[in-house]
C-alpha positions, -999 to +999 in steps of 0.1 A: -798-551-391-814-563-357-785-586-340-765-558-325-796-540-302-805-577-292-768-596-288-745-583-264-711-603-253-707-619-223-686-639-205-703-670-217-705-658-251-726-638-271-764-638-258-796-624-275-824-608-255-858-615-265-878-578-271-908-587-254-901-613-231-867-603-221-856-637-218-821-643-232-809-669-253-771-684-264-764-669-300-763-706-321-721-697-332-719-696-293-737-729-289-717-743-316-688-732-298-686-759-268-673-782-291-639-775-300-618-776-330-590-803-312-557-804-328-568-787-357-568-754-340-534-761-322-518-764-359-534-735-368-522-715-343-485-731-343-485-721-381-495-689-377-467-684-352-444-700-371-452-680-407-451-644-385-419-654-367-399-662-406-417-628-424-413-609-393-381-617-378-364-581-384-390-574-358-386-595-330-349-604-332-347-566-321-365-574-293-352-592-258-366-622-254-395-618-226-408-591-255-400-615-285-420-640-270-453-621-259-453-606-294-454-638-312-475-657-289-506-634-293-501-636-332-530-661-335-552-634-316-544-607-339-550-626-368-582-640-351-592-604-348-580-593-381-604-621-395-633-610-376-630-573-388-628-586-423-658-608-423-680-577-406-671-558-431-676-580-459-709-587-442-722-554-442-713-547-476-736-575-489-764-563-470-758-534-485-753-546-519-789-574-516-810-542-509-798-512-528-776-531-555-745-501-548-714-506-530-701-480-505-671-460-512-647-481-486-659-515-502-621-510-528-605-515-498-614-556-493-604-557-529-609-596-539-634-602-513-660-579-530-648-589-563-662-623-555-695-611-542-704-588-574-695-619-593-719-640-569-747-617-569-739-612-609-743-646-620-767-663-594-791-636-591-808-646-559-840-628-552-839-616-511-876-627-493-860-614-458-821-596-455-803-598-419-831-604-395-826-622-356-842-653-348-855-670-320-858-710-303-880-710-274-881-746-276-848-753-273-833-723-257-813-701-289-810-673-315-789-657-339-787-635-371-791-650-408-777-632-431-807-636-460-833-662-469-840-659-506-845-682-542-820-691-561-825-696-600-806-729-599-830-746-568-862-730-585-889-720-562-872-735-528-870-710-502-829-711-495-811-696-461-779-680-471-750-675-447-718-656-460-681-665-452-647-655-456-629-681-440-606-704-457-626-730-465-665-741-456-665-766-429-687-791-418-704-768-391-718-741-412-746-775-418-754-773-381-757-727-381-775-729-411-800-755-398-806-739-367-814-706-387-840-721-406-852-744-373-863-708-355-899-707-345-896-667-352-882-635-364-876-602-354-871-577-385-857-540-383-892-524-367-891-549-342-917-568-354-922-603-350-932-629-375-929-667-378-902-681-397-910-693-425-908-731-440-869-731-456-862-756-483-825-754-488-793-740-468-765-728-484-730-713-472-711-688-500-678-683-491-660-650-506-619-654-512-593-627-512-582-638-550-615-628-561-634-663-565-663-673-546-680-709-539-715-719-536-717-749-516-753-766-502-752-779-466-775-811-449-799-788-428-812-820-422-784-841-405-774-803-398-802-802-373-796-831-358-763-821-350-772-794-336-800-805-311-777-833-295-743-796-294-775-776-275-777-803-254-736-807-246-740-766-243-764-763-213-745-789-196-716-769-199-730-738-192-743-755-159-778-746-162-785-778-144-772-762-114-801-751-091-786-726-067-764-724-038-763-741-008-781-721+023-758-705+044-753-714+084-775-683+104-747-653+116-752-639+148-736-603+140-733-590+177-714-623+185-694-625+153-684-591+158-675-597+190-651-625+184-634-615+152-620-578+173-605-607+201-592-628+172-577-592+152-562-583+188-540-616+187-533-616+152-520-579+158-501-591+188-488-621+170-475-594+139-457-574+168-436-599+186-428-632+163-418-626+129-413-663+123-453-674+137-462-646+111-442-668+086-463-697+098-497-685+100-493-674+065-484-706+052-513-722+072-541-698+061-562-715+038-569-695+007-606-703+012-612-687+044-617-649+045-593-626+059-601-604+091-595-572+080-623-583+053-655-569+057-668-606+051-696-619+072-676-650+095-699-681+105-692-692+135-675-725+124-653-701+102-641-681+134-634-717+155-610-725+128-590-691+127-593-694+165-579-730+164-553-721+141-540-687+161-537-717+192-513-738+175-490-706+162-491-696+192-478-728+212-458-736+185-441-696+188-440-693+226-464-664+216-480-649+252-510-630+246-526-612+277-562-626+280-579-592+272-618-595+260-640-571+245-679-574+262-704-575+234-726-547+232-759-549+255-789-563+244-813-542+229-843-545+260-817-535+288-802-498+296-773-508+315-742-486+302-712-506+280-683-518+299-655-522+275-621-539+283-591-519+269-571-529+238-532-539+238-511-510+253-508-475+231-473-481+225-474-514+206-468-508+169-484-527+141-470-538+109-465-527+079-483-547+057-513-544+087-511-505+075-509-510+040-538-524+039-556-495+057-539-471+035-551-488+007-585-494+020-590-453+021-576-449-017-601-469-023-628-451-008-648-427-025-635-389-028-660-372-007-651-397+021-610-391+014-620-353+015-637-355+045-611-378+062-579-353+050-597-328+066-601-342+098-564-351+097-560-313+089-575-308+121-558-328+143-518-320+127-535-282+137-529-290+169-503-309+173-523-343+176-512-369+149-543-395+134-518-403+100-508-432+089-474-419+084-438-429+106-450-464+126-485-451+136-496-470+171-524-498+173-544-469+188-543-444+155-546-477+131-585-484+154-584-445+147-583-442+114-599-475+109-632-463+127-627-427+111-633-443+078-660-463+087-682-435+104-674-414+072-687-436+047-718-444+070-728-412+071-722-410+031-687-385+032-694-361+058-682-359+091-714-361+109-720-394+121-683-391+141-699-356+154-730-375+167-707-406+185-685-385+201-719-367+215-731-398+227-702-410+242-695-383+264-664-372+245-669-336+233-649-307+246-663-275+238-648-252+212-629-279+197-625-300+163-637-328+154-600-336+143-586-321+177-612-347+195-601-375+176-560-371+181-567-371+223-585-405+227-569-434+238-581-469+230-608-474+256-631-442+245-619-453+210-636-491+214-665-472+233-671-450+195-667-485+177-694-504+196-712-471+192-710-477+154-714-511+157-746-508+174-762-482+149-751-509+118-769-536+136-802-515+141-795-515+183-795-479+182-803-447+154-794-415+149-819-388+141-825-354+129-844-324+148-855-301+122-866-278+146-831-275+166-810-284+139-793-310+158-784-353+158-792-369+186-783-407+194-807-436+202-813-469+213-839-486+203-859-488+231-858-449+234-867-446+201-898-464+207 
């Protein structure tokens, strides 16, 4: 059977993947799919909720009632699945039973179902041309798995598609699968060869019950084609493949965006500190679709005007004072003039806790060389006496800590070496000392220094490289690079 290495399930259905062109097409149930059943389903459903809650109500009555209700509301899934699991098996029994003529061992356990299909293969004799092979439409864009194109005794030498059931009843729609089975333009059999498909004659659906009878019922491939073209159609709409990609995005200037969004954290930070009501506020004014700034997201400049604008008005409308501090953007990459950087709000001003939450969840997220790396940093400092935790009501100044920390770790892919490097380059060493004892002295100003550092080696201003002959990291701008 070739569906299952060619159909995989996705979240817009089951797809097929063509062997040798590796284009992938919707499976034709799938196609068939975007039209629904209506009010027919909805009484299906509401029955089947309605038989399970009268058999089963020793069950649920024992239950309180947010329970009672999540068990029979997903009643209709579990038969759904129930169903599914009985028609694959039924399915691969008469595959079984068309080639070798024997039944597996298991089969006694569908009882009536396979009673039915003995009986069918019994009295209609249908001689297989091709058992269980995938099929492709490049001209209309789908494929799917027939279950065996044979001739039947009682249509003489017509070539007949077969497709087996175990549903209730045959309904009109089985027309429209068959036809587009015997509509494909090829085949794929078990080698993974490929062969046209050939001319078919007849569809027919047979339909297996759990009492033991079976029906043999012809379908319109015809009108069943028809049908189908004009769903395919009402499918790629849906599917939006008349979509033809998204929308250019306004040019980022990362130096300047960077630039503006630590100014526009600094207020939001002071704003958390000293109003708990313009918090309130600015929450209920953020607009879901605008990124957050602790985000790693990319802000356009228009995106940054409107937080900007917004933190104005919470701010006048709070009495909210913020000291006009500003951060210099880093220089440009053709001058050597050394980075003058403004401090951040005083050591002493605490942030809040859902500010550190975030961080703390931001490093359990992180992979477990980089948490390794930064507990043993942490290790280093608490060794003498210097605290870079996110434990008690950590300062503004260990939040920039640990937020930098993180970020030089995972640059440098888990190790500590990149920190090593900045610290080097920055002038901040002391000799004989941590890493971790480093890190706990530094107040905000040599901590922003390390940032832009950082900032500058992301944006391809400056590199670090290796000296294999001294074993050593050394820092660079670009220019002296060059």
């Amino acid at each position: 059977m070739t569906s299952p290495k060619l159909a995989t399930t996705t979240n817009n259905g089951r797809m097929y993947t063509h062997p040798t062109t590796g284009k992938q097409y919707p499976s034709v149930t799938t196609v068939l799919n975007v039209v629904g059943k209506g009010d027919a389903l909805k009484h299906w459903a509401a029955k089947i909720v309605a038989t399970y809650a009268v058999e089963q109500k020793d069950t649920w009555l024992q239950l309180d009632n947010e329970a009672a209700i999540d068990l029979l509301k997903r009643e209709p899934m579990r038969s759904l699945d129930r169903a599914s699991n009985r028609g694959t098996d039924v399915h691969a029994i008469a595959e079984s039973y068309s080639r070798t003529g024997t039944l597996p061992v298991w089969a006694d356990a569908l009882g009536g179902y396979i009673e039915a299909l003995q009986s069918f293969f019994t009295e209609h004799q249908p001689q297989p041309v091709m058992i269980e092979q995938t099929v492709f439409n490049d001209e209309i864009g789908y494929a799917g798995s027939f279950d065996m194109v044979c001739r039947l005794p009682a249509f003489g030498d017509a070539l007949v598609i077969l497709d087996y059931k175990t549903s209730k009843a045959i309904y009109p729609e089985v027309g429209a699968q068959l036809a587009a089975y015997a509509h494909a333009t090829e085949c794929i059999d078990d080698t993974g060869r490929d062969t046209p498909m050939p001319k078919i004659d007849r569809g027919v659906a047979v339909r297996f019950a759990a009492d033991g009878i079976y029906e043999v019922i012809e379908c319109d491939i015809v009108k069943g084609w028809e049908y189908f073209k004009q769903v395919r159609g009402l499918h790629r709409l849906v599917a939006k493949e008349l979509i033809i990609g998204k929308v250019l995005t306004p040019q980022i200037d990362p130096t300047e965006s960077a630039t503006k969004k630590t100014a526009l954290r600094e207020r939001l930070a002071h704003i958390k500190t000293t109003s708990p009501a313009a918090v309130t506020a600015l929450l209920a004014a953020w607009s879901p679709a605008m990124p957050t700034l602790k985000s790693d997201h990319q802000h356009t400049t228009h995106q940054l005007a409107e937080i900007e604008k917004l933190l104005n008005r919470i701010e006048g409308d709070h009495s909210v004072s913020f000291p006009q501090l500003t951060v210099k953007r880093p220089p440009a990459r053709k001058t050597k003039t050394p980075v003058e950087v403004a401090k951040l709000p005083s050591e002493t001003l605490l942030v809040d806790a859902v500010t550190v939450d975030a961080l703390r969840e931001r490093l359990k997220n992180t992979d477990v060389k980089t948490q390794e790396t930064a507990r043993a940093i942490a290790r280093q400092a608490a060794a003498v006496q210097r605290s870079i935790s996110l434990s008690g009501k950590p300062s503004l100044r260990r939040l920039l800590l640990i937020e930098f920390m993180i970020e030089a770790i995972e640059e440098s892919e888990g190790t500590d070496q990149l920190i090593d490097v900045i610290i080097q380059h920055c002038r901040l060493d002391q000799p004989n000392t941590t890493i971790g004892a480093i890190l706990g002295n530094l107040d905000l100003d040599q901590i922003t220094k390390m940032s832009t550092a950082l900032t500058q080696i992301r944006e391809g201003a400056a590199a670090v490289t290796y000296n294999s002959n001294t074993n050593t990291y050394t820092y660079n701008t670009k220019e002296a690079t060059t």
